[in-house]
C-alpha positions in Angstrom: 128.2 46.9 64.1 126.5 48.2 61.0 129.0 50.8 59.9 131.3 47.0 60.0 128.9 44.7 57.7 128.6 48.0 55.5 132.7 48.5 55.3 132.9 44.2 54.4 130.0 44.6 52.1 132.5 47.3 50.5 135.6 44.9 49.8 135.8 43.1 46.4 135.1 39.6 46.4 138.5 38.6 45.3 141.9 40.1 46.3 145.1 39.7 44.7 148.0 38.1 46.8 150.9 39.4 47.4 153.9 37.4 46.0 155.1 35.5 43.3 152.3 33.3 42.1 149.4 36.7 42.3 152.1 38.3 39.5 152.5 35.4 37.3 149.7 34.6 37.3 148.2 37.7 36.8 150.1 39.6 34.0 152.7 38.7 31.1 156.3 37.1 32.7 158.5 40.2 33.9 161.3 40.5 31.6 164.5 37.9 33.0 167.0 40.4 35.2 170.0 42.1 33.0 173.0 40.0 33.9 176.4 39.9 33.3 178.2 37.6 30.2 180.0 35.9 33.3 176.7 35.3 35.2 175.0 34.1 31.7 177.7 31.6 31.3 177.9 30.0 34.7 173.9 29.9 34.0 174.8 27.9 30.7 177.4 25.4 32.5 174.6 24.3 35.0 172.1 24.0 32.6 174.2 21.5 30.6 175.3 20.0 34.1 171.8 19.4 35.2 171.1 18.2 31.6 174.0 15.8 31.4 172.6 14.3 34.8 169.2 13.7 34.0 170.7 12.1 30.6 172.9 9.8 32.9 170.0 9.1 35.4 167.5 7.7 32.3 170.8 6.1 30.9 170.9 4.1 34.4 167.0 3.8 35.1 166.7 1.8 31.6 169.4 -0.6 32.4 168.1 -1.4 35.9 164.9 -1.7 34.1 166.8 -4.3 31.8 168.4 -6.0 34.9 165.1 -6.1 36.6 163.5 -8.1 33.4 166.0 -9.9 33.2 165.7 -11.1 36.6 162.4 -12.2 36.4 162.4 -13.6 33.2 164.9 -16.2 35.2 162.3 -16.5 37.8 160.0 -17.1 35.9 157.7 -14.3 37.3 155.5 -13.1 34.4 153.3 -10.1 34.0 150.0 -12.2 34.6 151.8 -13.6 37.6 152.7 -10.2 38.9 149.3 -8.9 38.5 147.9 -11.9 40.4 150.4 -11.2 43.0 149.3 -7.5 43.5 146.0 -8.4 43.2 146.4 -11.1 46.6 148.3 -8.6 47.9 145.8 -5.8 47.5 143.1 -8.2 48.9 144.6 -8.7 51.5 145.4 -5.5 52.8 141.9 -4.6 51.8 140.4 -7.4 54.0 143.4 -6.3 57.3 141.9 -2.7 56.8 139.7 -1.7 59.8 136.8 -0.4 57.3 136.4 -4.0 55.7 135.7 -5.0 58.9 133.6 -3.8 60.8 131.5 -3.8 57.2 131.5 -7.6 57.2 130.5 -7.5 60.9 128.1 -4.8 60.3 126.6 -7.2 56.9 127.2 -10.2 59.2 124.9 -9.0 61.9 122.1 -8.0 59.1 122.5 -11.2 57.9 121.3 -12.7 61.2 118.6 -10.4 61.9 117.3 -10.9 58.2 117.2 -14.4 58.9 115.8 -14.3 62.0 113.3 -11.7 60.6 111.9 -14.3 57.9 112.0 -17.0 60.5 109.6 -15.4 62.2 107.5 -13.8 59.4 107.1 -17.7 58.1 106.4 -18.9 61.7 103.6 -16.1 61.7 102.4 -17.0 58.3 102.0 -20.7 59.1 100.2 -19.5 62.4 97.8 -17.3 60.6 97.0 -20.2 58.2 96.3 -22.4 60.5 93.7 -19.8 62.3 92.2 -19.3 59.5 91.6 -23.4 59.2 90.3 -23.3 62.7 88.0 -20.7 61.9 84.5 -21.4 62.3 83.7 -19.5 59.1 86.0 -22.0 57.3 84.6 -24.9 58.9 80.9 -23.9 57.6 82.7 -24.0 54.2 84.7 -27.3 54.5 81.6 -28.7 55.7 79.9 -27.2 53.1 81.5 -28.2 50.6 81.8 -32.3 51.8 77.5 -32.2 51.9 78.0 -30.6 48.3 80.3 -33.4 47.2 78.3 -36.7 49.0 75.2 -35.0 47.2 76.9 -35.1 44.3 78.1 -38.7 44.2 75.8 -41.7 44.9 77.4 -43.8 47.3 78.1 -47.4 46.2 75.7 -47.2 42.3 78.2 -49.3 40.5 75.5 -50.3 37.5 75.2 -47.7 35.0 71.5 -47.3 34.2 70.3 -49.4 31.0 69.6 -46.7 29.2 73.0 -44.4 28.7 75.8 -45.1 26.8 78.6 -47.2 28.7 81.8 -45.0 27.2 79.8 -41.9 29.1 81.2 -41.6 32.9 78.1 -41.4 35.3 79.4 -39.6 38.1 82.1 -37.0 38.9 83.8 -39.8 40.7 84.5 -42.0 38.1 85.6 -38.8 36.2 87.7 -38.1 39.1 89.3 -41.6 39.1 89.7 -42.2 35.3 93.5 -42.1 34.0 95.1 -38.9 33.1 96.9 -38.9 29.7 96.2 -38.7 26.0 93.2 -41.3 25.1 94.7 -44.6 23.4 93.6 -46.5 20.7 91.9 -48.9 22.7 90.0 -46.1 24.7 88.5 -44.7 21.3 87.6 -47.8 20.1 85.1 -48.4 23.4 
């Protein structure tokens, strides 16, 4: 087994093929065979034969070309229409094709478990919420805060004292209560 890895490890890395393409590629062009003037000649008369055909196939391409124009021009297809057309057509096929598919299903079904994912993330948020309300913690601080606020405002005192000025609000209720909105003449004048 080793005396094999060592005979591989041996070969070069590249080896040149056998055939047309290794000597072309690897040296100059051999030089054409030596023919005969009759063999050269035949050569010449099918090289203008093949030349002559191509000639007369272009010749024929461009007026089917012309016909084909001309054609549409009467139908009134345009370029902008064609390219509209293709494009339909190309969306189409793209949309029949197997891939396209199961991709929409496959988006489809993410769609719906998305969905149903933040349905229930919201449902869990509104839940915690509303534990967190129901806490007794939080009800020490709501209640808390409403002794904070009756201490702060005198039930039912609707005479200001004698002695402060009447334009000067006496309690955070009647802060709470005056209008919102740039002060009027009439305001500034009080």
């Amino acid at each position: 087994m080793e005396g094999e890895e060592k005979g591989f490890q041996e070969q070069p890395d590249s080896v040149a093929e056998m055939g047309e393409d290794a000597v072309t590629s690897v040296g100059p062009s051999p030089l054409p065979p030596i023919m005969t003037e009759e063999e050269r000649q035949e050569l010449q008369e099918e090289l203008a034969k093949v030349e002559d055909e191509i000639q007369t196939l272009s010749q024929v391409l461009a007026a089917k070309e012309r016909q084909l124009a001309d054609i549409k021009r009467k139908l009134g297809i345009t370029p902008l229409n064609e390219l509209k057309q293709n494009i339909s057509k190309t969306w189409q096929d793209v949309t029949a094709s197997t891939a396209y598919r199961r991709t929409s299903e496959t988006l489809s079904q993410a769609s719906l478990k998305a969905t149903a994912a933040f349905s229930n993330m919201g449902s869990a948020i509104s839940k915690k919420f509303e534990d967190v309300r129901n806490a007794p913690t939080f009800k020490s601080l709501e209640e808390k805060v409403e002794t904070l606020k009756t201490k702060i405002t005198p039930a039912g005192s609707t005479n200001p004292p004698s002695n402060q000025d009447s334009s000067i609000p006496e309690t955070t209720e009647s802060l709470i209560n005056q209008p919102e909105g740039p002060p009027t003449q009439d305001s500034l004048m009080q």
